[in-house]
C-alpha positions in Angstrom: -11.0 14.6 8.6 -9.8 12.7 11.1 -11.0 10.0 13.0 -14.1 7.9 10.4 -17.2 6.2 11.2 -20.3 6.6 9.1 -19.0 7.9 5.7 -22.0 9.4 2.5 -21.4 9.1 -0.4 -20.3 12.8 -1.2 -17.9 12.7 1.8 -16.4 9.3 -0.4 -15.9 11.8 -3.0 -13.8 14.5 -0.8 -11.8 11.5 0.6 -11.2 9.5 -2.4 -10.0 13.8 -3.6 -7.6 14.0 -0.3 -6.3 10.5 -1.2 -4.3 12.4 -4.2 -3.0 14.8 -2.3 1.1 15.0 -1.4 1.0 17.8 1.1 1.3 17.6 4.9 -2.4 19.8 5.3 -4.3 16.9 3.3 -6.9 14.8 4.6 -8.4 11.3 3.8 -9.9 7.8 5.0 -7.7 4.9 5.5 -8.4 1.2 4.4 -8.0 -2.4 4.5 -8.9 -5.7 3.3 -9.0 -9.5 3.7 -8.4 -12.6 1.1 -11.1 -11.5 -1.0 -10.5 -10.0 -3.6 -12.3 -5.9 -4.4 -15.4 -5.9 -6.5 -13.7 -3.6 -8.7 -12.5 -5.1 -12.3 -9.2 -6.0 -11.6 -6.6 -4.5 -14.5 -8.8 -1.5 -14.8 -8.0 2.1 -12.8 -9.2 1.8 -9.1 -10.4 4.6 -6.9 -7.3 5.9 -6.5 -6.8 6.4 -10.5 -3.7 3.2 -10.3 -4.8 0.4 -12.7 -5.9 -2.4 -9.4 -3.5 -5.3 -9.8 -4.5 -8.8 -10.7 -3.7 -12.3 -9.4 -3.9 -14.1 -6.4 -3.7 -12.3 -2.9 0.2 -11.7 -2.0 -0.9 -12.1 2.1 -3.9 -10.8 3.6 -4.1 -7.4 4.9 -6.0 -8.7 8.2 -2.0 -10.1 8.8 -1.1 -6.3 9.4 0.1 -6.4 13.3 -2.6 -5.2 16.0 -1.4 -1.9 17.0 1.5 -2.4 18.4 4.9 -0.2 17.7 6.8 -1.7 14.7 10.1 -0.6 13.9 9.5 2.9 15.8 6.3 2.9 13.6 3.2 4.0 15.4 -0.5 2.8 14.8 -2.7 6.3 15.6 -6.1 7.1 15.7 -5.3 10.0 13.0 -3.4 9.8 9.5 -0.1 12.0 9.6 0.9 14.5 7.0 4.3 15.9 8.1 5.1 13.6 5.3 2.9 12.5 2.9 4.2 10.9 -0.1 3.5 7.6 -2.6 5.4 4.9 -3.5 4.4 1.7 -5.6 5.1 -2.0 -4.8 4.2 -4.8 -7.7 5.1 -8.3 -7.0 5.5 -11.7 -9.7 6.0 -14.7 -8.7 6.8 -17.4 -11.2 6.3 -14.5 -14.0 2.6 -14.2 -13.1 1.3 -10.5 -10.9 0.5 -11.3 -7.2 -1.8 -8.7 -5.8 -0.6 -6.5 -3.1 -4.3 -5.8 -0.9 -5.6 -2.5 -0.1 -5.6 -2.0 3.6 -2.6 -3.4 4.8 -1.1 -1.3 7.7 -5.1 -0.7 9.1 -7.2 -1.8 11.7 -10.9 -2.6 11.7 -11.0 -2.0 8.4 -14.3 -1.4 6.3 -15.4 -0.6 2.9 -15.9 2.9 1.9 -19.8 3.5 0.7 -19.5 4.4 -2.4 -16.5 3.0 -4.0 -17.5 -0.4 -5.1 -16.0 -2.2 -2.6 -12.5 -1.2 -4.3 -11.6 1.4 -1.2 -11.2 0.9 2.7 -10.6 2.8 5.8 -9.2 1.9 9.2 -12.3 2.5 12.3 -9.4 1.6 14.8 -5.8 3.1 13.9 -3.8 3.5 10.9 0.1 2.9 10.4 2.1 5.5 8.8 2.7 3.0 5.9 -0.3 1.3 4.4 -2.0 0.7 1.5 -6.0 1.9 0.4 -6.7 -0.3 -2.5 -5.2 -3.2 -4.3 -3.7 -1.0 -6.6 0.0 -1.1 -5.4 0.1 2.1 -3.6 1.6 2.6 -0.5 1.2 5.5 1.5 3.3 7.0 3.1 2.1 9.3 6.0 4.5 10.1 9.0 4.7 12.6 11.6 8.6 12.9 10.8 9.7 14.7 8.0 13.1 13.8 7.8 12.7 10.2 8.6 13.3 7.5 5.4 10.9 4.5 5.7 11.8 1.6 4.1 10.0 -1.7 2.0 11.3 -3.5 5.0 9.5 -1.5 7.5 6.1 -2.2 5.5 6.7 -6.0 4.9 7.2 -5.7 9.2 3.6 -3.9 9.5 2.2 -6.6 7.5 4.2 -9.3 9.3 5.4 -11.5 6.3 8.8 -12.5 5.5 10.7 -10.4 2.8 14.3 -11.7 1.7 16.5 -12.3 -1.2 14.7 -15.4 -1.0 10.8 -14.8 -0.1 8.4 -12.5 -0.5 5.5 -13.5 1.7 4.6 -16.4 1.5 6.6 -16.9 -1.8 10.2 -18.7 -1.8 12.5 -18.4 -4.8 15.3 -16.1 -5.9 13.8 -12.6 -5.8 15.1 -9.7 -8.3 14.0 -6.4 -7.5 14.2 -3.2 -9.5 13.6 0.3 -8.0 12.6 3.1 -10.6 13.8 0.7 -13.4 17.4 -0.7 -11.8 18.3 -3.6 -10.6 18.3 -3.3 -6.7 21.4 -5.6 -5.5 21.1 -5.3 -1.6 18.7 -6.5 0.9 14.9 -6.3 -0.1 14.1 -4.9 2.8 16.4 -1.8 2.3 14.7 -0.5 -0.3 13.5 3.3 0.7 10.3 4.6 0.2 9.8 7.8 -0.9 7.8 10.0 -3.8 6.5 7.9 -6.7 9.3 5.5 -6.0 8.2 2.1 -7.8 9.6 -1.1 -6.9 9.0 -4.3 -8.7 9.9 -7.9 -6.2 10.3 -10.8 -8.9 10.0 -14.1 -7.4 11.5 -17.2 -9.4 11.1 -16.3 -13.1 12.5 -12.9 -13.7 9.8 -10.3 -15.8 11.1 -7.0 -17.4 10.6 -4.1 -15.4 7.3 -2.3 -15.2 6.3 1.4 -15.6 3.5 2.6 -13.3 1.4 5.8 -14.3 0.4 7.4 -11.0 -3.1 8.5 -12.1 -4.6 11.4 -12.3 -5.8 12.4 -8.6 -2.4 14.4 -7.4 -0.7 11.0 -6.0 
């Protein structure tokens, strides 16, 4: 599939299917969503088979910049698959979970019939990094193979601040882990790649977290 308009509900099914899928032929909707919160239970799986985060809103994914190129990054009218690949991203701050939204790095976002509210897709363009469902998940879709995207290239999509000293709108000393280590460099150079997770702690430190990747092929 590629560009999306009127969606039923069995063609929800196929996408929510091609979601899960890590090879360059896949196909699948896009998504995005504002300060609200999805309808799904937060803490339980989401349509992507990722337990949804909880806690307030991180940023809202209507910050996501308006099409323009960031960081070489295009915003198309169709997903790439060259690459396609997961990572995840969970954020504290002050010990407490700080959701990450679903449809950061998408424009003109909507709501999926069929998914509870819990799944979005972009009517206008979609970045090659963005984000489904408030589940964590960032997707990584790019017409380069060879090319390494970085947390700092999504943080730029989204157009909030990311430091050793902010996360969004968040200010305090920020420990990151990636895949379980302590990450000592700049936030922002953290790569993205295949079932990568990276955990951003602002102010009160929390022991790493293990993610389970679901069961839909992510």
């Amino acid at each position: 599939m590629r560009r999306l308009t009127l969606l039923t509900p069995l063609l929800v099914l196929l996408l929510l299917a091609g979601c899960g899928s890590s090879s360059s032929s896949s196909s699948r909707s896009s998504s995005s969503s504002s300060r609200a919160a999805s309808s799904a239970a937060p803490g339980a799986p989401g349509p992507e088979g990722v337990v949804l985060e909880t806690g307030s809103i991180l940023a809202p994914a209507s910050a996501t910049a308006q099409g323009t190129v960031v960081n070489g990054i295009q915003c198309g009218g169709t997903e790439q698959f060259v690459k396609h690949v997961h990572a995840h991203l969970a954020v504290y701050v002050n010990g407490k979970p700080a959701q990450v939204p679903g449809g950061v790095g998408l424009l003109r976002a909507s709501q999926v019939p069929g998914s509870g509210g819990a799944f979005f897709t972009a009517s206008r363009c979609f970045y090659w990094l963005h984000t489904h469902a408030a589940d964590g998940i960032i997707h990584i879709e790019s017409p380069s193979a060879s090319r390494v995207f970085t947390l700092g290239d999504f943080f730029a999509e989204w157009r909030q601040p990311l430091s050793s000293s902010q996360v969004g709108a968040a200010k305090g000393t920020v420990t990151a882990y990636l895949n379980g280590k302590r990450w000592t460099k700049d936030p922002k150079a953290i790569p993205l790649d295949a079932h990568y997770v990276i955990q951003l702690d602002v102010g009160a430190p929390v022991a790493f977290q293990l993610v389970a990747f679901g069961t839909q092929g992510l």
